[in-house]
C-alpha positions as CSV (number, residue, x, y, z in Angstrom):
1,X,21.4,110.3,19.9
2,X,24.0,109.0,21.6
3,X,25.1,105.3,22.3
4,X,22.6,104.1,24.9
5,X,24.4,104.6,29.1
6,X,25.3,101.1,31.0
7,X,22.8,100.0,34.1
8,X,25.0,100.9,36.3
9,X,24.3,105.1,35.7
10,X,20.8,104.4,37.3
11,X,22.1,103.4,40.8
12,X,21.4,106.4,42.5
13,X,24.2,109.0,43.1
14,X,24.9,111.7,45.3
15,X,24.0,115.0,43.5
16,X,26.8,117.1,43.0
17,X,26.8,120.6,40.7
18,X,27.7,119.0,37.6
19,X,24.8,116.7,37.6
20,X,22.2,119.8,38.0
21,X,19.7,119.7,35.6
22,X,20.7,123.0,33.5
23,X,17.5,125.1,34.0
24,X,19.5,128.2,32.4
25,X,19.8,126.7,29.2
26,X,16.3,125.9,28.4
27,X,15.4,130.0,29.0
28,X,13.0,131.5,31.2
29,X,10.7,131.4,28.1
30,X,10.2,128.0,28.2
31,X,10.7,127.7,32.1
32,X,7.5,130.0,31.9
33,X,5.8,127.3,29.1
34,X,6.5,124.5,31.3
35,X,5.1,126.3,34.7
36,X,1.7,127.1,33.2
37,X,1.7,123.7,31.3
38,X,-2.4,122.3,31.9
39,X,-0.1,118.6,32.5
40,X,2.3,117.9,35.0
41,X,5.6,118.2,34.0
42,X,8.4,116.7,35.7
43,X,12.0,116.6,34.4
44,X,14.6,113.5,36.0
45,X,18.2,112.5,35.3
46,X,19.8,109.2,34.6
47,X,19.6,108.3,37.8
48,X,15.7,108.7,38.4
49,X,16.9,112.1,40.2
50,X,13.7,114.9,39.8
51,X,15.7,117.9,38.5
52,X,12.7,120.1,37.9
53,X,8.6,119.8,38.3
54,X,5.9,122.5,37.9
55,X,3.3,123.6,39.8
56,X,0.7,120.8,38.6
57,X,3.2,118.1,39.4
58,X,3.5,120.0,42.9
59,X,-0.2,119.9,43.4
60,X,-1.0,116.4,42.0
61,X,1.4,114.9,44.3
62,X,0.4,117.2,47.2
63,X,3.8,118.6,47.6
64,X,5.2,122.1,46.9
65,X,6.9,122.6,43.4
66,X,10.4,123.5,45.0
67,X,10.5,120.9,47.1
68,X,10.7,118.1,44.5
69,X,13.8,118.8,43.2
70,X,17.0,116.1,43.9
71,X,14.1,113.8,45.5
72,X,14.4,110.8,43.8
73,X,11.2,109.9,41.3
74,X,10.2,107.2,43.3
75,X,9.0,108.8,46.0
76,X,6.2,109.4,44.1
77,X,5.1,105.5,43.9
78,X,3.3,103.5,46.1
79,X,5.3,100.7,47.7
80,X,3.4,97.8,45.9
81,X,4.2,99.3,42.3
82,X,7.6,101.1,43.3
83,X,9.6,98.6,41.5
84,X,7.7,97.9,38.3
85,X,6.7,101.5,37.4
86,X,10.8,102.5,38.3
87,X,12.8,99.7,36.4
88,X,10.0,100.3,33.4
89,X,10.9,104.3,33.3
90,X,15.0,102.9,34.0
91,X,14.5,100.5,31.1
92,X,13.8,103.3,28.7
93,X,16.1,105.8,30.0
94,X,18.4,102.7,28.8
95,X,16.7,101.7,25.9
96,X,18.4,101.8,21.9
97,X,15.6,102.6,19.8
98,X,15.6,102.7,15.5
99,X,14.5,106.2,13.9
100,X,13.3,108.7,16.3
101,X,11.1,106.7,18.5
102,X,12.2,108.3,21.8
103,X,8.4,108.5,23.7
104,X,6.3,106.2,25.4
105,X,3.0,106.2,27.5
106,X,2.5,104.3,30.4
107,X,-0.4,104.7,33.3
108,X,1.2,105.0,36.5
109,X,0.4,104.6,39.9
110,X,1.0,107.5,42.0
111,X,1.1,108.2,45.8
112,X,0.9,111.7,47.4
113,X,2.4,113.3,50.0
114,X,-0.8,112.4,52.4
115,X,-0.2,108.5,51.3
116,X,-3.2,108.6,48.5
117,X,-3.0,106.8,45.7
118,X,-3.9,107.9,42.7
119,X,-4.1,106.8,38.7
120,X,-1.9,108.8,36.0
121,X,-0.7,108.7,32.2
122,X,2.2,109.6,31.6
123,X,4.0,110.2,28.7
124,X,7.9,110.5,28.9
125,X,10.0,111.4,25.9
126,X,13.9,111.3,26.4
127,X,16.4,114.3,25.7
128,X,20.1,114.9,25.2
129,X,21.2,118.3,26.9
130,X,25.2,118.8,26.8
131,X,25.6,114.6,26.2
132,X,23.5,113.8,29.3
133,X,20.2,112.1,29.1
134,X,17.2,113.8,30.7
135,X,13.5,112.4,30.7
136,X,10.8,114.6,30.3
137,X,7.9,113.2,32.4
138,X,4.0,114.1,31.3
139,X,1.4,113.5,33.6
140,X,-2.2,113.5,33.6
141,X,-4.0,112.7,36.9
142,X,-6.5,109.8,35.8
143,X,-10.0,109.5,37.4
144,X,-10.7,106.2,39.0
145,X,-13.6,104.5,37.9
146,X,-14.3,102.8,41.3
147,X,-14.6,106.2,42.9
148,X,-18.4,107.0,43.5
149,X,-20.0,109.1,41.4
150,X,-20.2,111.9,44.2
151,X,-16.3,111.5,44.5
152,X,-15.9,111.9,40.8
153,X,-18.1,114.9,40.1
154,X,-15.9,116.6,42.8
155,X,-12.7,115.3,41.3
156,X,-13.3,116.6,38.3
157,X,-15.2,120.0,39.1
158,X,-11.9,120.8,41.0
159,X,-9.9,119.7,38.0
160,X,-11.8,122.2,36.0
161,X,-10.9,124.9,38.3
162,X,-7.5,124.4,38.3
163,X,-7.4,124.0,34.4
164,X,-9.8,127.4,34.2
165,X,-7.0,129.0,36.9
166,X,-4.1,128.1,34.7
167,X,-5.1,129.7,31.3
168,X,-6.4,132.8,33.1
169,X,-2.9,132.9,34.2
170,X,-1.9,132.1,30.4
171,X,-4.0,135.3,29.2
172,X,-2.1,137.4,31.7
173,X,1.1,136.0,30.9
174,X,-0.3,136.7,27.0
175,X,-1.8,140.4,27.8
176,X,1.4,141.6,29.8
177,X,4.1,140.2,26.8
178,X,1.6,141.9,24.1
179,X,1.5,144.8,26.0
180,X,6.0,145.1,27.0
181,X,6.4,144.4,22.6
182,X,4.1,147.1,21.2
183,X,4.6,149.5,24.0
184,X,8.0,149.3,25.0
185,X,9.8,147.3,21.9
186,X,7.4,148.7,19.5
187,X,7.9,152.3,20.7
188,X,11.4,152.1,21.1
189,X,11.6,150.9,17.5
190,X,9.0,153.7,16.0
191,X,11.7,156.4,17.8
192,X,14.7,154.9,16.1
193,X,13.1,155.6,12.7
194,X,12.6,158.7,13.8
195,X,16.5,158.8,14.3
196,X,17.3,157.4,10.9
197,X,14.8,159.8,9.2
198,X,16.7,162.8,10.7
199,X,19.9,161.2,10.0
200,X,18.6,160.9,6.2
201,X,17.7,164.4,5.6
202,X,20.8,165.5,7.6
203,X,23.1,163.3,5.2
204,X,24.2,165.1,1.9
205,X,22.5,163.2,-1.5
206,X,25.5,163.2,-3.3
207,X,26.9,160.8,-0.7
208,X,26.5,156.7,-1.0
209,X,25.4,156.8,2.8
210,X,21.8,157.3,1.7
211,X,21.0,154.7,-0.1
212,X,22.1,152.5,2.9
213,X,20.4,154.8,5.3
214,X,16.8,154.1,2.8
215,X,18.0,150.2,3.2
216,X,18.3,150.4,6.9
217,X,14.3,151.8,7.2
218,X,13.0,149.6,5.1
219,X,14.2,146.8,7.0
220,X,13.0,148.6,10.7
221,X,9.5,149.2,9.0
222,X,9.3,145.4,8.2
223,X,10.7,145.1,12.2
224,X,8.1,147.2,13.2
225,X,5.2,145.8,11.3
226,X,6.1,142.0,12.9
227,X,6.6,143.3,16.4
228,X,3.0,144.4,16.1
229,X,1.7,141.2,15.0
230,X,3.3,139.3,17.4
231,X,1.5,141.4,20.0
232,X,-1.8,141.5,18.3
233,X,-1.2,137.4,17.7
234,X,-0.7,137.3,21.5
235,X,-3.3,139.2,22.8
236,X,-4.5,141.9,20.6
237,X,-5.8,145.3,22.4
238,X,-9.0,145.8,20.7
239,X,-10.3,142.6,22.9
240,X,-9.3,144.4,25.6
241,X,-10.0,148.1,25.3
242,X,-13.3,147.1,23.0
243,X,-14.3,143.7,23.5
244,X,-15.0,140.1,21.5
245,X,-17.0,141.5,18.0
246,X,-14.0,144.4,17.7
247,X,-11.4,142.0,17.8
248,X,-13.1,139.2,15.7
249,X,-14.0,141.7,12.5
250,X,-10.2,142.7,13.2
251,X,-9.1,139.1,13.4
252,X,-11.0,138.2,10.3
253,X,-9.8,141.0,7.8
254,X,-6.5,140.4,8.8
255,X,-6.8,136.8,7.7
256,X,-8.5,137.7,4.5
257,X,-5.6,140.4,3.8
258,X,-3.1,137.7,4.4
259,X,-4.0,134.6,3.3
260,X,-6.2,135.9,0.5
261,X,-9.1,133.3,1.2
262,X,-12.4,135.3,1.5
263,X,-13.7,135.7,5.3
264,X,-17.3,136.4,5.6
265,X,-18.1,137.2,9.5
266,X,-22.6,136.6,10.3
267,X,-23.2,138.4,13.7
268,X,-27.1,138.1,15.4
269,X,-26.2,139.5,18.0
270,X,-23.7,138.5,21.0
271,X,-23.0,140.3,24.5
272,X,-20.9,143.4,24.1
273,X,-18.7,142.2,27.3
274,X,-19.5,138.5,27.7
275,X,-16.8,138.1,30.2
276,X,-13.2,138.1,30.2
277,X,-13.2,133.9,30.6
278,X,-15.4,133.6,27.6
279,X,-13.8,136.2,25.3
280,X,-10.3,135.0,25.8
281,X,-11.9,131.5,24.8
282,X,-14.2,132.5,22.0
283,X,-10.8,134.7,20.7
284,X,-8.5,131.7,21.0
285,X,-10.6,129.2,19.4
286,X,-11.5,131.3,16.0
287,X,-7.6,132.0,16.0
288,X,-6.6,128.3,16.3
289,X,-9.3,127.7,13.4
290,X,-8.1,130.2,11.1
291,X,-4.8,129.3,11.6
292,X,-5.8,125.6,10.5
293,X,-7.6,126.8,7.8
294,X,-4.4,128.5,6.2
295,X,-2.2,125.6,6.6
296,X,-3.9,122.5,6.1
297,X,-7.8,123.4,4.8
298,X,-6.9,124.4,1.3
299,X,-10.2,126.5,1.6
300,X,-11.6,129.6,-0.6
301,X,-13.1,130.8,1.9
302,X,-14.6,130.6,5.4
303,X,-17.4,132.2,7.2
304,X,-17.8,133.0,11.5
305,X,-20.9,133.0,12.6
306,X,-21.7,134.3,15.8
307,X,-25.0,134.6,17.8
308,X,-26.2,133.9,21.7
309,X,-29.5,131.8,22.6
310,X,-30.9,131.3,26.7
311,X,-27.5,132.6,27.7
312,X,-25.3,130.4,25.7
313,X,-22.7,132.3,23.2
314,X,-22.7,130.4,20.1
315,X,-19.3,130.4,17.4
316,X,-19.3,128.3,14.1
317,X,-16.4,128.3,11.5
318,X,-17.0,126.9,8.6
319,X,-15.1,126.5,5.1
320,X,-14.9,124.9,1.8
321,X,-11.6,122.9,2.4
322,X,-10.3,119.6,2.3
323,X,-12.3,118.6,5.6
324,X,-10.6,116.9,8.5
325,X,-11.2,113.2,7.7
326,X,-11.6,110.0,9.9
327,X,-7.4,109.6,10.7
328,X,-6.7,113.4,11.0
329,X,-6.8,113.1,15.1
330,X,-4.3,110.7,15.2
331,X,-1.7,112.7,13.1
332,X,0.8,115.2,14.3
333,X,-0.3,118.2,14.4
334,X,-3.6,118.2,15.9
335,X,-3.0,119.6,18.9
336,X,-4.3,123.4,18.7
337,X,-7.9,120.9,18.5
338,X,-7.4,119.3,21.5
339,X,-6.0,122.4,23.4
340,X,-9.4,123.9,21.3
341,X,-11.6,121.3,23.4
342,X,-10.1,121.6,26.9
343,X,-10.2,125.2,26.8
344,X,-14.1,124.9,25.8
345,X,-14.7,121.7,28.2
346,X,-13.4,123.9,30.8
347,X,-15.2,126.7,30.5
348,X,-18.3,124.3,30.8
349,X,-18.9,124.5,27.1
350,X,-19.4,121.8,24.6
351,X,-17.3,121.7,21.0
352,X,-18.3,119.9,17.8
353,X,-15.6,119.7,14.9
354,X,-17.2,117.6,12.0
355,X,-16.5,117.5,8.1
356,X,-19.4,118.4,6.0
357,X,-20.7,117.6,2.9
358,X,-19.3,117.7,0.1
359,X,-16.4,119.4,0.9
360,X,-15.2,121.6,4.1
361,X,-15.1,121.4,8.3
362,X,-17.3,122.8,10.3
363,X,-16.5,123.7,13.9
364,X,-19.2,124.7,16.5
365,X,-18.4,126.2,20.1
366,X,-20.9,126.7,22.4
367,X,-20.5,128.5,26.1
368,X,-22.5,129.2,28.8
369,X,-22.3,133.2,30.1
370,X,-23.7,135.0,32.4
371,X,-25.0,138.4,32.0
């Protein structure tokens, strides 16, 4: 990190090209990550300058996305907190800080475009890009207690929508990247080993050019096989073309084949097409929890249990690890449980995650279908 900049860069400043905020170098991959982000995300400059926002921060603050940009951030404040909430965010922009501290959390006051006011947290983290410092501004639109309870129940019914519309639009995003690597990549790369075969036979075996050809094919076979499971990790087919149980016994020998931990999968009975909502989410959460399980659980083995009751689809993992344990939310890394909830809150759904005796985690989904 560099040395910290003097007051005087947050005076505001005319925008000019070289101040742009330089959306090419953080790829459209991420541009894309950042657009479907649940949060709103708004990126300023050192001069509180909004050099990027996404939809959510468009629709929180009742403006269009594309219209934020080279408005200052304090537009976005009500007059009677303007000053505070600015020279607070200025301050930190500003700030020298020991070891890698370089995020805070504040609860803002916002103001949109129709003059509401509104209650947020934020979390803003501070970035180097080319030597100039950017913020990277979190938000989370806050319910206000005051509101009555009619008010709330339609606040957050319609924050529930919009959180169910945006990871629809995630399993789209998922489905259509699966389906360009193992079609397009993934064929592509299956013709080119048909190349190199011909080119193998064709070659004479007295020659040293074999051997490298032999190299070359092993290395496009290992290509090959990863470029599938990148698009099976993404959104494998079988869910698709099949449905949920298809892609779960799939998903389950695949994680015994690689991990080696035994997987034992207990199915009552469960809705062949449930709905795409609810398969996407029943797919995403066992995927999240096998993935815990093979870094952190130290688990021999793990069993899904699936089964539907008065229409309610019903998922338990279970496994003989290490457990979670009573400061395990509060350390890095436990996010893929909290996107785990919000995905289930969202769907209507309710999620229990508890250690079990005497040893293990046990994780319990349950989601209301319809027929």
């Amino acid at each position: 990190m560099s040395d910290p900049l003097p007051s005087s860069m947050m005076m505001p400043a005319p925008m000019s090209a070289a101040s742009t905020f330089p959306i090419n170098k953080i790829g459209t991959w991420l541009s894309a990550v950042i657009q479907s982000s649940l949060d709103g995300v708004i990126i300023i400059d050192a001069h509180g300058r909004i050099m990027l926002s996404n939809r959510e921060a468009g629709r929180m603050f009742g403006y269009p996305a594309e219209q934020l940009p080279e408005k200052p951030l304090d537009i976005l404040f009500p007059p009677a907190s303007k000053k505070a909430q600015s020279t607070q965010i200025s301050n930190f922009a500003t700030a020298e800080f020991s070891g890698r501290r370089l995020r805070i959390k504040l609860d803002l006051q916002g103001l949109r475009a129709n003059g509401e006011e509104f209650l947020s947290s934020a979390a803003i983290a501070r970035v180097m890009i080319d030597g100039d410092v950017f913020l990277a501004v979190i938000l989370r639109e806050l319910l206000d207690p005051a509101l009555p309870d009619a008010q709330r129940k339609l606040a957050q019914s319609t924050l529930r929508k919009l959180a169910l519309s945006s990871q629809q639009a995630n399993e789209i995003e998922k489905r259509r990247f699966s389906k360009e690597l193992y079609d397009e990549l993934g064929q592509r790369l299956s013709v080119l080993k048909l190349d190199l075969d011909w080119l193998e036979n064709s070659t004479p075996t007295d020659h040293k050019i074999p051997a490298r050809i032999s190299q070359m094919q092993q290395l496009l076979d290992n290509i090959i096989v990863r470029t599938r499971n990148l698009a099976s990790a993404l959104r494998p087919s079988l869910l698709d073309d099949f449905g949920l149980l298809p892609a779960v016994e799939w998903m389950s020998e695949s994680f015994a084949k690689k991990t080696g931990i035994a997987c034992n999968l207990v199915n009552e009975g469960i809705p062949s097409r449930p709905g795409d909502q609810v398969e996407s989410a029943v797919f995403r959460v066992l995927q999240e929890s096998l993935l815990n399980v093979e870094r952190h659980a130290q688990a021999s083995h793990v069993t899904i249990h699936l089964w539907h009751t008065d229409q309610h689809l019903h998922v338990v993992i279970a496994d003989d690890g290490i457990g979670l344990g009573e400061d395990r939310w509060k350390k890095p890394g436990c996010h893929g449980l909290s996107a785990m909830q919000e995905r289930i809150y969202t769907l209507g759904g309710t999620l229990c995650i508890k250690d079990t005796k005497p040893h293990g985690l046990t994780i319990h989904a349950s989601i209301p279908f319809h027929s």
